[in-house]
N, C-alpha and C positions, 0 to 999 in steps of 0.2 A: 180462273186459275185452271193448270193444267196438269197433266198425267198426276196426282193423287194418288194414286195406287200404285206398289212397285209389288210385284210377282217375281220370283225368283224360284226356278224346277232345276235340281241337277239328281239326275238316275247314273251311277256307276256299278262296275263289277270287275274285278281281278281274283280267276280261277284258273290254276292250270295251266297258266303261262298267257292264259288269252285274257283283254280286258277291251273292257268299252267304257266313253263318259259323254255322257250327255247333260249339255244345259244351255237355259236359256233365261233370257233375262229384257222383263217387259215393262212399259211405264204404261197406265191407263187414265183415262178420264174418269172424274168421277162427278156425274151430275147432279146426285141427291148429296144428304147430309148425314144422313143413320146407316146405324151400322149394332148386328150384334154380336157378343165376345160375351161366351156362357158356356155353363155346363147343362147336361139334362140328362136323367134318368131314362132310357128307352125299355118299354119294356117286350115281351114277346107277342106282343096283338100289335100291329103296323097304328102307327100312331103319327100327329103333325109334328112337325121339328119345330119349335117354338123360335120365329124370326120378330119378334117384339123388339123396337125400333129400327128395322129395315122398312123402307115406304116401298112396297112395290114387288118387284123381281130382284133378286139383288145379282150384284153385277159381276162379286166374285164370294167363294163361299169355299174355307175350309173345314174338314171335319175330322176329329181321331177317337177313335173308339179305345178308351181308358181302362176295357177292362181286359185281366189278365188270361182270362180262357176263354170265351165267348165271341163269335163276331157277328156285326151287325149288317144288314139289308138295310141301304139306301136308296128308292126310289121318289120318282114323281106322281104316282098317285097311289091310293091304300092297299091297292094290289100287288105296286112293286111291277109293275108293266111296263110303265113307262118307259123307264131306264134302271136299272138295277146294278146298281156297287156293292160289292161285298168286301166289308172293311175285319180285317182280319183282329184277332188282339193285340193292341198296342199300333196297330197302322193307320193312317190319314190318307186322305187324297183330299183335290182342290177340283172344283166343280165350277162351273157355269152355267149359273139355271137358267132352262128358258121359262121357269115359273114361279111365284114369290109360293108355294105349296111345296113342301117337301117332306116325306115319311120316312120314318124308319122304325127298323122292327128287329127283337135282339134273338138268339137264337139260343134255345135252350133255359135261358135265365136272365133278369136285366143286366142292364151294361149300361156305362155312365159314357156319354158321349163328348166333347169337347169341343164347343164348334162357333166359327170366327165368319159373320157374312156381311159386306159390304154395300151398300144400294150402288146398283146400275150407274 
């Protein structure tokens, strides 16, 4: 079977007379069979993103930080080196690991995470 996965991004803005919209819309393969759809408490020491039934790298990966005042550091290793997202409260973004390792770290106080990953 094929494309398994549908992704869908649309970014708009209407200020001042000026707007813009952007979107796109993608069908993916999906080779494995796991997947996880959780919450998890992050707390402020850079900690693993708990991907328990993902086998591997997972192939697409959402995540939204739940809490109402604090935002979270998303990186690829405990340092946040890697690559680093800063997810604001109450904002998501969509990810594409290149590694089944992912951390995050909450700023100030914990924060309840939200997050949805797929196998490769």
């Amino acid at each position: 079977m094929a494309n398994e996965i549908t992704q869908n991004i649309t970014l708009s803005f209407s200020k001042g007379g000026a707007n813009s919209y952007f979107a796109t819309a993608v069908r993916i393969d999906m080779a494995g069979t796991g997947y996880n759809s959780s919450t998890q408490e992050i707390g402020t020491t850079a900690e693993l993103v708990d991907l328990t039934g993902v086998t591997g790298t997972p192939g697409q990966m959402a995540i939204k930080n739940l809490d109402a005042t604090n935002f979270v550091e998303i990186g690829g290793d405990s340092g946040l080196t890697v690559f680093k997202i800063k997810l604001r409260p109450g904002k998501s973004c969509l990810i594409e690991p290149n590694s089944g390792t992912i951390y995050a770290k909450a700023n100030t106080a914990a924060c309840l995470i939200q997050k949805f990953a797929i196998d490769a």
